[in-house]
VEXMI-514767 format. One record per residue: x, y, z of N, C-alpha, C, CB in turn. Coordinates in steps of 0.05 Angstrom, whole numbers, always signed. Glycine has a CB too. Example, Ala and Ser with C-alpha at 12.3 -4.5 7.8 and 13.67 -1.06 7.14 Angstrom:
ZAGU   n.c1   n.c2   n.c3  ca.c1  ca.c2  ca.c3   c.c1   c.c2   c.c3  cb.c1  cb.c2  cb.c3
ZAGU   +264   -114   +156   +246    -90   +156   +264    -66   +156   +226    -89   +181
ZAGU   +257    -45   +142   +273    -21   +143   +258     +1   +157   +282    -12   +114
This chain:
ZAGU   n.c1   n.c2   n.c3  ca.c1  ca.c2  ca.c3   c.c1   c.c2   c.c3  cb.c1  cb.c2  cb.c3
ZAGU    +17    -24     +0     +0     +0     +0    +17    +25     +0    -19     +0    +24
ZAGU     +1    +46     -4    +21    +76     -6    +21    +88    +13    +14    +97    -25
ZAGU    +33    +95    +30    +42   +103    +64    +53   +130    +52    +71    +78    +86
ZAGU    +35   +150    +68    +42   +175    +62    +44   +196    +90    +20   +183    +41
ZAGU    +59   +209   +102    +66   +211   +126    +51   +252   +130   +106   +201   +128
ZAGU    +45   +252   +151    +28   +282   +152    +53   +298   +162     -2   +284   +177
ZAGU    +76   +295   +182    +89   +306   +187   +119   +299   +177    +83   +306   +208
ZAGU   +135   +312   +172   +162   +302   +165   +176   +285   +191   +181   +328   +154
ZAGU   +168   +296   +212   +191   +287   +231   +180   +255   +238   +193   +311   +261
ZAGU   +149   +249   +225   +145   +222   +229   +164   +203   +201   +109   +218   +230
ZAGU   +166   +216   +174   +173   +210   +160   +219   +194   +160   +159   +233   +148
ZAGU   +215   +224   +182   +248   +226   +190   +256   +189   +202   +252   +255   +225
ZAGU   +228   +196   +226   +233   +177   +244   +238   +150   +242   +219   +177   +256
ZAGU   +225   +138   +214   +214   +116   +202   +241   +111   +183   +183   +121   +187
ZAGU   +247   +136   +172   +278   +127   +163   +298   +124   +170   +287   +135   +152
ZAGU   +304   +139   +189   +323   +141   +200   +329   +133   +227   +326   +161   +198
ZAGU   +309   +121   +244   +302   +118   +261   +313   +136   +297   +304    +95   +254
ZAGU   +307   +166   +282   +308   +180   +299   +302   +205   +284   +330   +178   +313
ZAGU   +288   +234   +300   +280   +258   +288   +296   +281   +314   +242   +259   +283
ZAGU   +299   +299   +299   +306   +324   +325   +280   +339   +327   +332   +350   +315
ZAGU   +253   +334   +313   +233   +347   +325   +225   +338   +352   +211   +347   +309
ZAGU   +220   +362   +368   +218   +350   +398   +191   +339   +403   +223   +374   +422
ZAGU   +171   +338   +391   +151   +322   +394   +153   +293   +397   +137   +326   +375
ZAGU   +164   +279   +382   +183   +253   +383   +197   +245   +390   +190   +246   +373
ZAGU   +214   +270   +415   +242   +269   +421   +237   +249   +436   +257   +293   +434
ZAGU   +221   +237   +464   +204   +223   +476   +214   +197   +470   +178   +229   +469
ZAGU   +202   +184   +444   +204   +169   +427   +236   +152   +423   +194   +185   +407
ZAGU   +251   +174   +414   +275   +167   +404   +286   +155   +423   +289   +186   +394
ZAGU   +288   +158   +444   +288   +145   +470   +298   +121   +479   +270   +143   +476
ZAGU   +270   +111   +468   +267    +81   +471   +267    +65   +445   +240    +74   +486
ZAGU   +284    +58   +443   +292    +34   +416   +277    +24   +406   +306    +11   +420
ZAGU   +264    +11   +434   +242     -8   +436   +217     +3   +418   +235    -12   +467
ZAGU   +212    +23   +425   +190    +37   +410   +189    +42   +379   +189    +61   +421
ZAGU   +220    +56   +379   +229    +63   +349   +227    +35   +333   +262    +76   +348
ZAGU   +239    +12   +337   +240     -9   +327   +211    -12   +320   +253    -28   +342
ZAGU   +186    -15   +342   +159    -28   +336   +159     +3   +320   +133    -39   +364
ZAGU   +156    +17   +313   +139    +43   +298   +144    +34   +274   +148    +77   +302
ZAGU   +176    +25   +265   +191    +19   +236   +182     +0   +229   +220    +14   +233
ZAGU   +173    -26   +251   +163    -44   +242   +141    -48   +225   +161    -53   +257
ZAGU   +124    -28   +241    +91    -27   +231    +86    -13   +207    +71    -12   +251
ZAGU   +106     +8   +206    +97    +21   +184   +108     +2   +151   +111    +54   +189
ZAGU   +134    -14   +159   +144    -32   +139   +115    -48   +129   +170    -53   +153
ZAGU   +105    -59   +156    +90    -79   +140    +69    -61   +135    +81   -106   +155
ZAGU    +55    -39   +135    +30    -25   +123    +39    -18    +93    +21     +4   +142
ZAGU    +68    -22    +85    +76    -14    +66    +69    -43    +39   +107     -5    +76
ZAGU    +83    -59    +58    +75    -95    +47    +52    -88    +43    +76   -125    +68
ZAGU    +30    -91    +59     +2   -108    +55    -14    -91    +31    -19   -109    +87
ZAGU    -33   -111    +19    -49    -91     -1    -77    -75    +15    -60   -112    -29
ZAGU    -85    -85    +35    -97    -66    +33   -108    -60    +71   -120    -73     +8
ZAGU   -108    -46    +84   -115    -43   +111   -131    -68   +127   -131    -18   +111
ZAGU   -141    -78   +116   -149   -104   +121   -139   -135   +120   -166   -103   +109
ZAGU   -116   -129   +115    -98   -146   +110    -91   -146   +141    -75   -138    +87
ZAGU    -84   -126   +152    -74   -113   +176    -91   -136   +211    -86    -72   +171
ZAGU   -107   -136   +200   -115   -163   +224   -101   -187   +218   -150   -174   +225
ZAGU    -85   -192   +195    -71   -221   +202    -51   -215   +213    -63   -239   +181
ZAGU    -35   -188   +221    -18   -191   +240    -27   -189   +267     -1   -176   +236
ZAGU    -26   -202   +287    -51   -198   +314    -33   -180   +327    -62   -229   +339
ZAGU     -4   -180   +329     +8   -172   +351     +1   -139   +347    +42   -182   +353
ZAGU    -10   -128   +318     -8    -94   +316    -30    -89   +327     -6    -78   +286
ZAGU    -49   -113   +330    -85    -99   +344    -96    -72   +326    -81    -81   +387
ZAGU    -91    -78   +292   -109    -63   +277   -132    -66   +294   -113    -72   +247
ZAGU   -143    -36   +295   -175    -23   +302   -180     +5   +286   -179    -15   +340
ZAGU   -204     -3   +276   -218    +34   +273   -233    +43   +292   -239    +41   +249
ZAGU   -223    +75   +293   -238    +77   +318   -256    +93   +314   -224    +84   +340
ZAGU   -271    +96   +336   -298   +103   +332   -300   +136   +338   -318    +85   +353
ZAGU   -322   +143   +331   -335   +172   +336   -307   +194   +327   -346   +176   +374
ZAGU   -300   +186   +298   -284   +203   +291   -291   +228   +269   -265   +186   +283
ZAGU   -310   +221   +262   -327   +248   +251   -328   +238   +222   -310   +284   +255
ZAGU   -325   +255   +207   -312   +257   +180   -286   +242   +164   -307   +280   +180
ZAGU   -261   +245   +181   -250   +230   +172   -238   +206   +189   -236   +244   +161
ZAGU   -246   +185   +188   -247   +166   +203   -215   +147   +207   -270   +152   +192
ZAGU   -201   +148   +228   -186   +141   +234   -188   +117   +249   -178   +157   +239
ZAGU   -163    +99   +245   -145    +76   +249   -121    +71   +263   -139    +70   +230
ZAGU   -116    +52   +287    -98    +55   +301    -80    +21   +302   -111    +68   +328
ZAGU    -56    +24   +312    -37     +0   +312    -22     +5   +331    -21     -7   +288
ZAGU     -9    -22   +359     -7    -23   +377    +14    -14   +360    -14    -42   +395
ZAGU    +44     -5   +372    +68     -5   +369    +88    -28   +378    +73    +14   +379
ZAGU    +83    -38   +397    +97    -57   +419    +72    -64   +435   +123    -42   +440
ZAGU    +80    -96   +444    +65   -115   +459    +69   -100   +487    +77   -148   +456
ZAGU    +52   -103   +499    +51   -101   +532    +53    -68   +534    +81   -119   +552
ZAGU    +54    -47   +510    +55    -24   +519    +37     -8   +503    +81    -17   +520
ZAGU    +27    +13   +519     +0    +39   +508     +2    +53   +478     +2    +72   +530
ZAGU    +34    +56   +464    +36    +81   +442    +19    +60   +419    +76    +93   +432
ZAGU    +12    +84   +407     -9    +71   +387     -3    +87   +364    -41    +73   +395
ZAGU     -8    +77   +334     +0    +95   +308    -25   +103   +305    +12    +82   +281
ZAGU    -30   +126   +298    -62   +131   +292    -55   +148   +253    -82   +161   +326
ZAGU    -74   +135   +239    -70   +141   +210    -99   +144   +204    -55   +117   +191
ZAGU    -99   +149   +181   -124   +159   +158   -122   +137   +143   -120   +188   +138
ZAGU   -148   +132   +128   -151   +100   +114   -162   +117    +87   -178    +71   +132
ZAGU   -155   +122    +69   -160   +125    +41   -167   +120    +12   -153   +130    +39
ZAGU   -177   +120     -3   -163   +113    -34   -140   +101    -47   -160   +130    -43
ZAGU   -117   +124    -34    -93   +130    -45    -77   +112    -34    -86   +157    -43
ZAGU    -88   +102    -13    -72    +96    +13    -69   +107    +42    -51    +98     +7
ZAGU    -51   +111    +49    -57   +106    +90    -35   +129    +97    -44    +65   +110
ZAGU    -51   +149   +110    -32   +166   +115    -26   +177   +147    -38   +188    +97
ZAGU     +5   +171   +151     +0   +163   +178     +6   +189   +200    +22   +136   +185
ZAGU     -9   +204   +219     -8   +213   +227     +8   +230   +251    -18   +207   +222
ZAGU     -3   +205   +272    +17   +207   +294    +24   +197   +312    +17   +219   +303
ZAGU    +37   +195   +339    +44   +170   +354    +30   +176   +379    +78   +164   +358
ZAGU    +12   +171   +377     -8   +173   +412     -1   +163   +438    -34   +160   +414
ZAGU    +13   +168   +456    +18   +164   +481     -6   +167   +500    +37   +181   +487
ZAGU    -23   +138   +506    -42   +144   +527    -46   +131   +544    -62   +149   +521
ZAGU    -40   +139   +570    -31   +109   +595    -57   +108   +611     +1   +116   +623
ZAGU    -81   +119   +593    -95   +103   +608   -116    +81   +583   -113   +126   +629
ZAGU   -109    +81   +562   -118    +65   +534   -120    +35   +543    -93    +67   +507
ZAGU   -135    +23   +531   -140     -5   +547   -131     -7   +569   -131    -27   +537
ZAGU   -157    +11   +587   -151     +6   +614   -122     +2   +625   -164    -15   +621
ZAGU   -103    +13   +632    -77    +20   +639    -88    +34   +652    -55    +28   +623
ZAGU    -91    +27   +674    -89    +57   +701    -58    +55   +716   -119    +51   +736
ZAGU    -44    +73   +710    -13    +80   +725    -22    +99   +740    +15    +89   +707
């Protein structure tokens, strides 16, 4: 599929596997993370079409709900942890937005 990125510094990140935008600085961090982000986005690149995306279980493809108009899609990053990719599902292809940090997302109360 065609993976098209909204920000550069997500684009950076995926190549290079690191960005100096400080939004992501967070991110760069943990390996661990950078590794699952590169991962996911590799295989959204493979598959033909977003629905392909439930045969990998470990990413927990979901669309999520009550997104208005343009209806967005999310993928675990890493097993056992909250960051999530959240993208746009299109025509053209899948354009990926941004990296959501939320510790309380499937119930995670810290």
């Amino acid at each position: 599929m065609e993976v098209f990125f909204s920000d550069y510094a997500l684009k950076e990140l995926y190549e290079l596997g690191k960005t100096k935008d400080s939004k992501y600085k967070f991110l760069c961090r943990n390996r661990k993370l950078v590794e699952g982000y590169q991962r996911a986005v590799s295989i959204m690149y493979d598959v033909e079409s977003t629905e392909a995306l439930k045969a990998f279980s470990f990413l927990r493809y979901e669309k999520l709900k009550y997104q208005g108009d343009s209806p967005k899609s999310s993928l675990r990053l890493v097993n056992g942890m909250v960051e999530r990719l959240i993208f746009t599902e299109s025509e053209e292809g899948i354009e990926v937005e941004l990296i959501k940090i939320d510790s309380t997302h499937y119930g995670n109360k810290k």
